[in-house]
Steps between C-alpha positions, in 0.01 A plus 500: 500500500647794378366890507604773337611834722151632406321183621684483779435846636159397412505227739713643781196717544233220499630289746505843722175582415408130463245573315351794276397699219690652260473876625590356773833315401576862284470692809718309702722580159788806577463833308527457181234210531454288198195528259187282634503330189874385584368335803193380373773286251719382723216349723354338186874358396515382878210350491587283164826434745262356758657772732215704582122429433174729551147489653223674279247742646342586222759699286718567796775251532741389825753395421743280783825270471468150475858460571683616812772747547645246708503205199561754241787632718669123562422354129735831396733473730556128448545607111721742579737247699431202209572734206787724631665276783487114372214459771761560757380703829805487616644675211208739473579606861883555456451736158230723718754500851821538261273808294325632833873514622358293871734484731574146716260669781190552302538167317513359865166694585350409152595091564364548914111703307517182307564261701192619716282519195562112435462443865125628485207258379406482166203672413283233346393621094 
């Protein structure tokens, strides 16, 4: 599942809203905000993406994600390490210390926030 930057902007303001109308997606838009017919489009492309989908009220449409920011978030990160790091984590996780310059001390913190993350109970899907 891929989005473009527009469909993506699109989206980043669904899941906030979590669901709406078009005005109301524009408005959430910064100055310059896009045309409504813009948005109108990207919803419909969404939609064919099974991304988004709408309720009817007569001609008034509601539109709301059918895919989380969470999944979208994980099914683009795990791209991101497949396509650009040979699926390593590992790897993925040296380029971003090595480019965020870390030092040993914040690499210690980061590996201790982990560690109590994969202590916790799994949420159940």
């Amino acid at each position: 599942m891929q989005l473009t930057k527009a469909e993506e902007q699109v989206m980043q303001i669904l899941w906030e809203l979590e669901s709406g109308l078009v005005k109301d997606i524009r408005d959430k838009f910064p100055d310059p905000k896009p045309a409504r017919n813009t948005i109108s489009t990207v919803l419909r492309v969404l939609e064919k993406k099974n991304i988004v989908a709408h309720k009817a009220y007569g001609n008034v449409h509601v539109y709301y994600p059918l895919t989380s920011k969470n999944e979208y978030s994980k099914t683009q990160l795990f791209g991101l390490i497949e396509n650009y790091f040979n699926n390593s984590f590992p790897a993925m996780a040296s380029f971003f210390a090595r480019e965020k310059d870390m030092t040993v001390k914040e690499l210690e913190e980061l590996l201790e926030d982990a560690k109590k993350e994969l202590s916790k109970p799994k949420k159940s899907k």
